[in-house]
C-alpha positions as CSV (number, residue, x, y, z in Angstrom):
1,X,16.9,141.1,181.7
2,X,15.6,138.1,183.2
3,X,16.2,134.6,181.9
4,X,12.7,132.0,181.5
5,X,13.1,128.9,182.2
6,X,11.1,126.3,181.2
7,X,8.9,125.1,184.4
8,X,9.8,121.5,184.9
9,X,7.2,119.0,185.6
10,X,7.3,116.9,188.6
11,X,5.6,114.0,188.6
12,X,5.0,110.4,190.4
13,X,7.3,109.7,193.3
14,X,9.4,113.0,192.8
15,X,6.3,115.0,193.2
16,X,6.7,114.5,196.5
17,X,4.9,113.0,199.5
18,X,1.9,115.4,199.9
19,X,1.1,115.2,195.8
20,X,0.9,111.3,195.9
21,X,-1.3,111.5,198.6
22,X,-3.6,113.7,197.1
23,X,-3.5,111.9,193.6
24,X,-4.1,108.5,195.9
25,X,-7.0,109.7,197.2
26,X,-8.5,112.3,194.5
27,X,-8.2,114.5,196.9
28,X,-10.4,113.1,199.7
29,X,-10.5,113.9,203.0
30,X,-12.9,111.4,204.4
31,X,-14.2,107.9,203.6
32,X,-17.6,107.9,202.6
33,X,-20.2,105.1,203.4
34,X,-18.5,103.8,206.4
35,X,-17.6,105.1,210.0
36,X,-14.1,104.4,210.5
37,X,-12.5,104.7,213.8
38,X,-8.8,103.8,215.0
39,X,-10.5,100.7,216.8
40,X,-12.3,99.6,214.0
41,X,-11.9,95.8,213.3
42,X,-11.9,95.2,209.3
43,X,-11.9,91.9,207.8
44,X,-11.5,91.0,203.7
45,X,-14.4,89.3,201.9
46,X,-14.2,86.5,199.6
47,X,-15.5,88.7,196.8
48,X,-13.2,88.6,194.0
49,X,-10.5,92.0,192.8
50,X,-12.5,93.3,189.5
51,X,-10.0,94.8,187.1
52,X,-12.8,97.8,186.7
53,X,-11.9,98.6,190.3
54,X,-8.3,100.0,189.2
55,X,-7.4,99.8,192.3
56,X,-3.9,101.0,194.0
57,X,-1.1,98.7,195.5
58,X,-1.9,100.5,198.7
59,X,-5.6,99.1,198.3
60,X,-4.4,95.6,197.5
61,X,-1.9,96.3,200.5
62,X,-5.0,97.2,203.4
63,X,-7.1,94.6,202.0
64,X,-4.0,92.2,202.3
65,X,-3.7,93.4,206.1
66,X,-7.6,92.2,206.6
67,X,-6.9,88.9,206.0
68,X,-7.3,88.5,209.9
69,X,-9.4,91.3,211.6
70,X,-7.3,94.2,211.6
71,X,-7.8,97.8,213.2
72,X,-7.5,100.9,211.5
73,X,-4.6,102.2,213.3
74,X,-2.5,99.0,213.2
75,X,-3.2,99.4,209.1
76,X,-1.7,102.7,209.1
77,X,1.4,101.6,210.8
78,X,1.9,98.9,208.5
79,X,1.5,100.9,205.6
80,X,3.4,103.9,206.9
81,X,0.2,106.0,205.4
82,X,-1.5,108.8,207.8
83,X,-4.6,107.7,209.5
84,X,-6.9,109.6,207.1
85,X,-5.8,108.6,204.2
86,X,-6.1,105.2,205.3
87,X,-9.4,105.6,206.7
88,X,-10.5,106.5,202.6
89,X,-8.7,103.6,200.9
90,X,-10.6,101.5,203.5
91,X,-13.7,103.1,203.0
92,X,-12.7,102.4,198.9
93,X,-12.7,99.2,200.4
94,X,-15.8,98.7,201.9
95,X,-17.7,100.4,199.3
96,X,-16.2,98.1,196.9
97,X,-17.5,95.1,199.4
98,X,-13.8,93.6,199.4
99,X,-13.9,94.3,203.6
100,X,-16.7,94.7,206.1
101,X,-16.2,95.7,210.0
102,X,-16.3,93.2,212.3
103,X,-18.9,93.8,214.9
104,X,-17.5,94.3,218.4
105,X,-20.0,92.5,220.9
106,X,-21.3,94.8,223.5
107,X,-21.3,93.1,226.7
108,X,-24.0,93.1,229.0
109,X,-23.0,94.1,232.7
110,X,-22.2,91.1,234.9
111,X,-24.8,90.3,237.4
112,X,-24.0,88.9,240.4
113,X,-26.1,87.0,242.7
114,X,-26.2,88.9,246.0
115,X,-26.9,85.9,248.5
116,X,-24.1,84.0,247.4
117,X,-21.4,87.1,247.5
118,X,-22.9,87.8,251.0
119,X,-22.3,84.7,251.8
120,X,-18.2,84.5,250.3
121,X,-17.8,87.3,251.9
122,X,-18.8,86.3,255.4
123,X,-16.7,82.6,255.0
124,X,-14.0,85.1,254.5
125,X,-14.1,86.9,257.7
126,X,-15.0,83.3,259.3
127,X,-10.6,82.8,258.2
């Protein structure tokens, strides 16, 4: 005859590392409202933490890191979260308005004058 016993409930820290995940995210896989790549540059806003937001200490952590531009992988390693997960609480973030991307300047291709490289280049055979 086998014995029941009662199921025990794990819960918070001793559910382990892939529950909390889940419960930090509600289950999320992806950020919504935002690209996020691992060379994204995030910065905070000065808009104010709303109580309403009930938002995690990992949230306040990130948001924290943004207080110079930051990218998305060097959050991760600082909050010892994987990339994904990360890439949501930002996207929290972002849709919450407390950090916005900084925009990476595309640079035009040099342009060179021709005469005057033609013209370095044959003083440097004249050595």
């Amino acid at each position: 005859m086998a014995v029941d016993r009662p199921r025990e409930q794990v819960t918070g820290r001793d559910a382990g590392p892939v529950a909390r995940l889940y419960s930090l995210t509600g289950g999320r896989t992806r950020a919504t409202g935002v690209r996020l790549d691992l060379v994204t540059l995030l910065v905070a806003t000065w808009n104010p933490v709303e109580p309403v937001m009930r938002l995690a200490r990992e949230h306040h952590r990130l948001r924290s890191l943004c207080r110079e531009p930051a990218t998305v992988a060097f959050m991760a390693s600082e909050v010892d979260l994987p990339v994904t997960i990360v890439k949501v609480l930002l996207g929290d973030l972002f849709n919450l308005r407390l950090v916005q991307e900084v925009p990476q300047q595309i640079q035009e291709p040099a342009r060179y004058d021709l005469a005057i490289l033609e013209d370095v280049l044959n003083d440097l055979g004249d050595l």
